[in-house]
Every structure is written in C-alpha cells, then in structure tokens.
Chimera marker file (.cmm) of the C-alpha trace (Angstrom):
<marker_set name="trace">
<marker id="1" x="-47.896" y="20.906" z="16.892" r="1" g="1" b="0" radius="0.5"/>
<marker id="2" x="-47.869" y="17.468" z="15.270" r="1" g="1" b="0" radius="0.5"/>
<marker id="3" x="-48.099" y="18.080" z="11.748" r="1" g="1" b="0" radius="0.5"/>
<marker id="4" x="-46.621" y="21.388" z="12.437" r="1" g="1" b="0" radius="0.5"/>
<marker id="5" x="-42.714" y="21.481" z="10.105" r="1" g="1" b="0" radius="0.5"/>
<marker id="6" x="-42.458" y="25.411" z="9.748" r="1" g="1" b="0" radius="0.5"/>
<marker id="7" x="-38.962" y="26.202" z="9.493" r="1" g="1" b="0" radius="0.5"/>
<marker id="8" x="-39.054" y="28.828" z="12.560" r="1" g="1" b="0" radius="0.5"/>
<marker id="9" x="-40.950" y="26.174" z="15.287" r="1" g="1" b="0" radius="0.5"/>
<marker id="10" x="-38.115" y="23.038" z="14.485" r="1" g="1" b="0" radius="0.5"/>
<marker id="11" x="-35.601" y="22.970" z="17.176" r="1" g="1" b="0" radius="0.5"/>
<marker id="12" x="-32.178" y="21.124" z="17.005" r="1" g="1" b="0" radius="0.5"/>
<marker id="13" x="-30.709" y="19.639" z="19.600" r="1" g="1" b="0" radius="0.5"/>
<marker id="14" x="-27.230" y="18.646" z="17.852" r="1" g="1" b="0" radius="0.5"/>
<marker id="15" x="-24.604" y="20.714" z="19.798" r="1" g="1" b="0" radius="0.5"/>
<marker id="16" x="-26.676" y="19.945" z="23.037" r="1" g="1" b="0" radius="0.5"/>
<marker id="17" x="-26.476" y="16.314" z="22.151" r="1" g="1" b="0" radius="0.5"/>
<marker id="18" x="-22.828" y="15.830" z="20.712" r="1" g="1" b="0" radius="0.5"/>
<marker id="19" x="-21.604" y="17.921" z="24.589" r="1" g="1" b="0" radius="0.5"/>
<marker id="20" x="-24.052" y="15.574" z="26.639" r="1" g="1" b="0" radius="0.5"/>
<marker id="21" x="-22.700" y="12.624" z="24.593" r="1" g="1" b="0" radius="0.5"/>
<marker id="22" x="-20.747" y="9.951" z="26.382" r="1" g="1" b="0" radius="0.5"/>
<marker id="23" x="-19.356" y="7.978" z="22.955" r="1" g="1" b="0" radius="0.5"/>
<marker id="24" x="-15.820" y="8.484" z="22.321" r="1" g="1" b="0" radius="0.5"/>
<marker id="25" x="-14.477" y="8.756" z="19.505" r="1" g="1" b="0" radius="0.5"/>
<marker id="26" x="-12.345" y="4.626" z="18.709" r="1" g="1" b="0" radius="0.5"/>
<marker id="27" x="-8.827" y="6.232" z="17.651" r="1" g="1" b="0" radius="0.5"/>
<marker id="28" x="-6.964" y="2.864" z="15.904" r="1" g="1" b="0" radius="0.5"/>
<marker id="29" x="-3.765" y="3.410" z="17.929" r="1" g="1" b="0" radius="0.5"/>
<marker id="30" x="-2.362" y="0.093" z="15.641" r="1" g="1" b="0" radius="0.5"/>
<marker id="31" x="-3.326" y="1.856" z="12.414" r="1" g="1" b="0" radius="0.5"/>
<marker id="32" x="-1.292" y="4.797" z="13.276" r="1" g="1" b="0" radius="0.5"/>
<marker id="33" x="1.752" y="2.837" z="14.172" r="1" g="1" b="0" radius="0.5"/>
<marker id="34" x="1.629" y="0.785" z="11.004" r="1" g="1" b="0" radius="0.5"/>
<marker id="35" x="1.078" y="3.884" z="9.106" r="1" g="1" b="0" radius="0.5"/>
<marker id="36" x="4.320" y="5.532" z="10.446" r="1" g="1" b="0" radius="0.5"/>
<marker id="37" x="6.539" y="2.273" z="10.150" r="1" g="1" b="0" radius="0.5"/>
<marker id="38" x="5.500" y="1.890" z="6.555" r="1" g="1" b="0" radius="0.5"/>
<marker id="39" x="6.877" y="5.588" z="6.120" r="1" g="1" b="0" radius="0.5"/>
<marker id="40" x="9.677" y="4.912" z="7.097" r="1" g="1" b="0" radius="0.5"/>
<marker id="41" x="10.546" y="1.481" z="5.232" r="1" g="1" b="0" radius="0.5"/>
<marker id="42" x="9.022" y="2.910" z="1.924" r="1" g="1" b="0" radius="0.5"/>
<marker id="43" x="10.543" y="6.306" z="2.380" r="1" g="1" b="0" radius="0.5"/>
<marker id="44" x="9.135" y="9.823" z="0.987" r="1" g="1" b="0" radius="0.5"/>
<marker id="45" x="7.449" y="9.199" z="-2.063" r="1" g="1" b="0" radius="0.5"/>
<marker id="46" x="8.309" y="12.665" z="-3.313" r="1" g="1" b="0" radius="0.5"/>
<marker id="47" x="11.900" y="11.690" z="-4.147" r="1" g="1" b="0" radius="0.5"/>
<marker id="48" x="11.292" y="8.886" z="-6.161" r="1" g="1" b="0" radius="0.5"/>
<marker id="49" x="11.319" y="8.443" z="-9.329" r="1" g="1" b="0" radius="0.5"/>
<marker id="50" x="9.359" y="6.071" z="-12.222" r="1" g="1" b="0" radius="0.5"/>
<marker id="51" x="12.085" y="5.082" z="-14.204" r="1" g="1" b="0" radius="0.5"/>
<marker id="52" x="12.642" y="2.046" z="-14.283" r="1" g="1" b="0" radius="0.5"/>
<marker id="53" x="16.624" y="1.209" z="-14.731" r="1" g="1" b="0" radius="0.5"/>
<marker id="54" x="17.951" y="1.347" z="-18.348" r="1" g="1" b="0" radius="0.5"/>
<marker id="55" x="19.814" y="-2.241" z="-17.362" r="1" g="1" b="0" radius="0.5"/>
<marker id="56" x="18.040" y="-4.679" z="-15.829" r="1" g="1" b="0" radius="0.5"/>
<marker id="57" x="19.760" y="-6.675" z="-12.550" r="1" g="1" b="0" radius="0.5"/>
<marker id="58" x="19.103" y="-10.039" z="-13.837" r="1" g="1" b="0" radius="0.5"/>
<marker id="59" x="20.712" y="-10.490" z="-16.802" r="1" g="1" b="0" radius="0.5"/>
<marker id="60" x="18.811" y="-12.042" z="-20.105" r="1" g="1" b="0" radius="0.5"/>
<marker id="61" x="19.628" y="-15.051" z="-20.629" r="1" g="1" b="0" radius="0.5"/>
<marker id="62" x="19.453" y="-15.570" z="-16.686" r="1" g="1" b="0" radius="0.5"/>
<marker id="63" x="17.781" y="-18.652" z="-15.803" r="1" g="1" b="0" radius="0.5"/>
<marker id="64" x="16.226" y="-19.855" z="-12.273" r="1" g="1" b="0" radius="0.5"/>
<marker id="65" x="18.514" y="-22.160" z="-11.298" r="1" g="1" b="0" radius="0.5"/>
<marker id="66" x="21.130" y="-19.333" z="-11.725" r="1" g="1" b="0" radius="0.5"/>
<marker id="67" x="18.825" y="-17.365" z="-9.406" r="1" g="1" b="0" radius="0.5"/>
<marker id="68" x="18.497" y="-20.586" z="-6.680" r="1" g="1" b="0" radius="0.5"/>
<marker id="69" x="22.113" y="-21.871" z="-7.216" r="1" g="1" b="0" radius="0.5"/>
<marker id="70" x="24.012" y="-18.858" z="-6.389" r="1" g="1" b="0" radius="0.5"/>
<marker id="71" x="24.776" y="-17.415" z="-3.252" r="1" g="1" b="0" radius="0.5"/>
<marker id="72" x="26.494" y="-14.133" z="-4.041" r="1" g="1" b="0" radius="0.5"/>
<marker id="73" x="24.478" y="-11.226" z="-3.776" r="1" g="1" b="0" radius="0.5"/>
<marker id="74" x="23.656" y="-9.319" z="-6.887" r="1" g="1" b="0" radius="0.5"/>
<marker id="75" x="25.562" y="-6.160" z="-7.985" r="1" g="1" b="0" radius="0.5"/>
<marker id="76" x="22.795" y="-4.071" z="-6.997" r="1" g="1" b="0" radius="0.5"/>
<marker id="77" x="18.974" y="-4.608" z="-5.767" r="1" g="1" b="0" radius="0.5"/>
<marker id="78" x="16.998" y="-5.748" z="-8.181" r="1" g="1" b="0" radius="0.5"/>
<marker id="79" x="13.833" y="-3.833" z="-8.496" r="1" g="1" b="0" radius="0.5"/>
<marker id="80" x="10.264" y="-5.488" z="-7.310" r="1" g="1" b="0" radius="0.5"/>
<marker id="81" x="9.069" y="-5.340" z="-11.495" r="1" g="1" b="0" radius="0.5"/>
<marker id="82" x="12.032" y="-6.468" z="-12.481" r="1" g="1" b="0" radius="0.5"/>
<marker id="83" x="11.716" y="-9.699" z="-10.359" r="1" g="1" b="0" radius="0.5"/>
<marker id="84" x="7.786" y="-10.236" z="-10.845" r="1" g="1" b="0" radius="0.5"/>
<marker id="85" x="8.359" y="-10.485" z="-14.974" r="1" g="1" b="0" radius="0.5"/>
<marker id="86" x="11.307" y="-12.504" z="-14.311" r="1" g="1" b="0" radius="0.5"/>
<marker id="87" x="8.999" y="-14.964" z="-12.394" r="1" g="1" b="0" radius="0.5"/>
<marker id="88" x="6.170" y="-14.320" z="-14.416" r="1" g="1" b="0" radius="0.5"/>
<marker id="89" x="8.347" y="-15.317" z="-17.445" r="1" g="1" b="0" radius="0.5"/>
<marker id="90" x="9.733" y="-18.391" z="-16.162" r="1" g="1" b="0" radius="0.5"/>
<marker id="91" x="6.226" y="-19.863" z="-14.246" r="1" g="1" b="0" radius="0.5"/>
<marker id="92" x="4.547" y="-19.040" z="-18.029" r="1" g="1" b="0" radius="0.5"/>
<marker id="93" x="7.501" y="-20.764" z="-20.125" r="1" g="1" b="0" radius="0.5"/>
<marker id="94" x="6.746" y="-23.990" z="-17.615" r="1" g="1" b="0" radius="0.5"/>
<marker id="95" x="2.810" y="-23.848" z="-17.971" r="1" g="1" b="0" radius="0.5"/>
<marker id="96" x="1.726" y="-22.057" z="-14.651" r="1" g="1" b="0" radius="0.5"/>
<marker id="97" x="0.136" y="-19.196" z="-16.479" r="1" g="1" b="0" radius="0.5"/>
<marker id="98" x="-2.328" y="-20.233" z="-18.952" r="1" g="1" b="0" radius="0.5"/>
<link id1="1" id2="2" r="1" g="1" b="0" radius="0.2"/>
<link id1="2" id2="3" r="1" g="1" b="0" radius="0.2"/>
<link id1="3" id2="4" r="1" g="1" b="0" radius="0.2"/>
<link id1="4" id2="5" r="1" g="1" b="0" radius="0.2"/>
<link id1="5" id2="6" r="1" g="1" b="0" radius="0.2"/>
<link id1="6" id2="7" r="1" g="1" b="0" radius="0.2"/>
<link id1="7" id2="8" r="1" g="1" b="0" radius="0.2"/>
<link id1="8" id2="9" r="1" g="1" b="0" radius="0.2"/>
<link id1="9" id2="10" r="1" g="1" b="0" radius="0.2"/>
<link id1="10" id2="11" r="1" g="1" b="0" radius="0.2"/>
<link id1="11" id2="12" r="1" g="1" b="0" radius="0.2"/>
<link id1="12" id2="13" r="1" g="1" b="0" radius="0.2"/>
<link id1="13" id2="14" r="1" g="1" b="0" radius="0.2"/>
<link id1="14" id2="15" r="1" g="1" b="0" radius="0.2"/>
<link id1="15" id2="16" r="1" g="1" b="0" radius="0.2"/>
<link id1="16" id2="17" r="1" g="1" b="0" radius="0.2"/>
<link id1="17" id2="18" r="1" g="1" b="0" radius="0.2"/>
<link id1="18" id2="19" r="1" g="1" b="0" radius="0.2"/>
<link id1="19" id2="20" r="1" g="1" b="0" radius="0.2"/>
<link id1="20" id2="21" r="1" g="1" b="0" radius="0.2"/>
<link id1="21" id2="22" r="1" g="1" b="0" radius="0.2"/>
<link id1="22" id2="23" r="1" g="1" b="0" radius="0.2"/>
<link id1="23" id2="24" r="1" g="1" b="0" radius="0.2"/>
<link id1="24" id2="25" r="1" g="1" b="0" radius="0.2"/>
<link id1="25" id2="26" r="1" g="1" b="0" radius="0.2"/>
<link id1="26" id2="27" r="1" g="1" b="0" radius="0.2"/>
<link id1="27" id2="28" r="1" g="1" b="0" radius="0.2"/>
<link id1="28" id2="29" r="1" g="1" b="0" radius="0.2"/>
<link id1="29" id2="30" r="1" g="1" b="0" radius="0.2"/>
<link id1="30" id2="31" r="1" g="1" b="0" radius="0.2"/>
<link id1="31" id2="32" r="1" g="1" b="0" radius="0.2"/>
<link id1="32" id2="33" r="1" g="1" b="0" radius="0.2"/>
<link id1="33" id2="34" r="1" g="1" b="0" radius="0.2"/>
<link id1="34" id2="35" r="1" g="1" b="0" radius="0.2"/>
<link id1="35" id2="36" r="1" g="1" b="0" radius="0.2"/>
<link id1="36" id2="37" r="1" g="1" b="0" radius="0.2"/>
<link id1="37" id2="38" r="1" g="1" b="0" radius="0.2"/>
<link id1="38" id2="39" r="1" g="1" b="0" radius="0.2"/>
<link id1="39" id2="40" r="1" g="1" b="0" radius="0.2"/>
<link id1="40" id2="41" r="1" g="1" b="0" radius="0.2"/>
<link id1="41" id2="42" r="1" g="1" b="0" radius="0.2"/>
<link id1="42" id2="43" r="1" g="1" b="0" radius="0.2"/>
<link id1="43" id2="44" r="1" g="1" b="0" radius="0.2"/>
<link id1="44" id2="45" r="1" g="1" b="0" radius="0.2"/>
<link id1="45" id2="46" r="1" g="1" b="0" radius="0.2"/>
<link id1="46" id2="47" r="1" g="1" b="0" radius="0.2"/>
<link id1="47" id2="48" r="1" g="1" b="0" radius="0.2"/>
<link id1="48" id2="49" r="1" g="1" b="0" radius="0.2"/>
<link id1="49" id2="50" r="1" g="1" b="0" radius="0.2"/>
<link id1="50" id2="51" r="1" g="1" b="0" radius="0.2"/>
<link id1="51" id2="52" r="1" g="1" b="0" radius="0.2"/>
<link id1="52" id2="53" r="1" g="1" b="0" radius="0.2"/>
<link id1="53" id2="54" r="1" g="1" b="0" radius="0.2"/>
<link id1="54" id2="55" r="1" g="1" b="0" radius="0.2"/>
<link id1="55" id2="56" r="1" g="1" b="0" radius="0.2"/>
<link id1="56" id2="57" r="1" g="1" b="0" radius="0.2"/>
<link id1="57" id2="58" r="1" g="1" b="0" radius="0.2"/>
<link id1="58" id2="59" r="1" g="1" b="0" radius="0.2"/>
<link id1="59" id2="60" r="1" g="1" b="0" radius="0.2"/>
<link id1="60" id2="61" r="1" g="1" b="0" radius="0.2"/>
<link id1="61" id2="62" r="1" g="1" b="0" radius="0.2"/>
<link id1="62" id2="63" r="1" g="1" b="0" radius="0.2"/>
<link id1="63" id2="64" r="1" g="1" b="0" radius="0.2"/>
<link id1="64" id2="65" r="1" g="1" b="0" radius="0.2"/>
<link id1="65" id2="66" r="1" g="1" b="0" radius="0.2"/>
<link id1="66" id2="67" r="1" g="1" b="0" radius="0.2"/>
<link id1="67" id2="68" r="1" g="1" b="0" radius="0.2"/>
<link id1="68" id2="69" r="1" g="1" b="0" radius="0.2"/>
<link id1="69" id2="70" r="1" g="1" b="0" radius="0.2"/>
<link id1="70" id2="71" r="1" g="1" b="0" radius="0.2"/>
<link id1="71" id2="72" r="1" g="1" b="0" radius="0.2"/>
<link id1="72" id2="73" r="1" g="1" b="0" radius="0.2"/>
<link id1="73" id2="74" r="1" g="1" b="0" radius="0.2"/>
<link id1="74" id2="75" r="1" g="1" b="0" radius="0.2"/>
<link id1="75" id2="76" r="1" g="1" b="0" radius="0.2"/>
<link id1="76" id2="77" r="1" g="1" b="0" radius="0.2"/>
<link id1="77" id2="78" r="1" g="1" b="0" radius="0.2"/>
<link id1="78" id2="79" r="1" g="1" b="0" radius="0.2"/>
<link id1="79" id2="80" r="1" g="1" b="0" radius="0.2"/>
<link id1="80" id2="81" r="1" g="1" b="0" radius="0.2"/>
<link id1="81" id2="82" r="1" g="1" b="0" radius="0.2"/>
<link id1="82" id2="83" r="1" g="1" b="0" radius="0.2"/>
<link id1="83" id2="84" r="1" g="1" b="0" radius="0.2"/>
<link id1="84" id2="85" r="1" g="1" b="0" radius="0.2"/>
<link id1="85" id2="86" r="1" g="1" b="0" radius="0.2"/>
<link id1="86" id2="87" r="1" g="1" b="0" radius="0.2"/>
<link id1="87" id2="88" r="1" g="1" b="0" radius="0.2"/>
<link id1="88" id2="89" r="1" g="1" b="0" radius="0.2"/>
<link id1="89" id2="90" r="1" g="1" b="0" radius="0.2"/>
<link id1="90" id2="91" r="1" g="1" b="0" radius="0.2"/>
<link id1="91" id2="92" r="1" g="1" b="0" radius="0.2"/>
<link id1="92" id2="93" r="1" g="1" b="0" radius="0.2"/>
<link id1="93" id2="94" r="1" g="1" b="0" radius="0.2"/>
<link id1="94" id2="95" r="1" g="1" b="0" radius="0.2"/>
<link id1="95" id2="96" r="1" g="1" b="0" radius="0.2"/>
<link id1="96" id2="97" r="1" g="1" b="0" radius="0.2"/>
<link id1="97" id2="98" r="1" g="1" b="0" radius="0.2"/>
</marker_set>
C-alpha cells in the first residue's frame, strides 16, 4: 500500500489526535487584561467623533515658553493633534525637523 493515495484507502487521524493531545492551548492572561484596561481609558469608540474642534486650545500666537512658564491649567484639554503640530511647529521653526 505504499504508493497506494486513492481517496477511499487514506485514513485521518485528526479528531483522534487533537482528543489524545496533551498541548494546551497558551491563553495570554496579560494580553487580556491590557486589552480591557485600554477600553476603558480610551472609551467606546462608537461615540466618538472625527472632528476636530473648530477652536484650537492653544491659542496662535502661543509660544513654548507660554506652554512651560505657566502653571494654570488650560480652559479645556487640548486634543493629542492639536499638541503634536504645536510641537511639530515649534521643533521645525528651531531646526529639529529638516
């Protein structure tokens, strides 16, 4: 029966082999719990929207040191985009982005 591969004389031992198996399954119990605490910090995606605000925090003429010399707290939070061209911005204007 070597060279024997007729569709009716193969046997499969899959479902024998997966029940006589002794490998379990790795479950990443650390994944999970980052997963759920990153739920809950960035909230249910479903009621946000992609708007950005039609005024920005950080005012125009704002500079860094009006940023690094302050110590009240903004009016409201300034959004994450809002901050990164603010920085990006200022680091180009002083010759960190080429």
């Amino acid at each position: 029966m070597e060279g024997n591969n007729e569709p009716g004389n193969v046997s499969t031992n899959s479902s024998n082999d997966k029940e006589n198996s002794t490998e379990t399954i790795f479950v990443n119990h650390a994944e999970i719990a980052w997963q759920e605490m990153r739920k809950k910090w960035v909230g249910d995606p479903s009621n946000r929207t992609s708007e950005m605000p039609a005024e920005p925090v950080i005012g125009f003429n704002a500079t860094y040191e009006d940023l690094l010399t302050s110590n009240n707290p903004f009016p409201k939070p300034i959004p994450l985009a809002e901050m990164v061209d603010f920085l990006f911005d200022i680091w180009h204007g002083d010759g960190l982005f080429d």
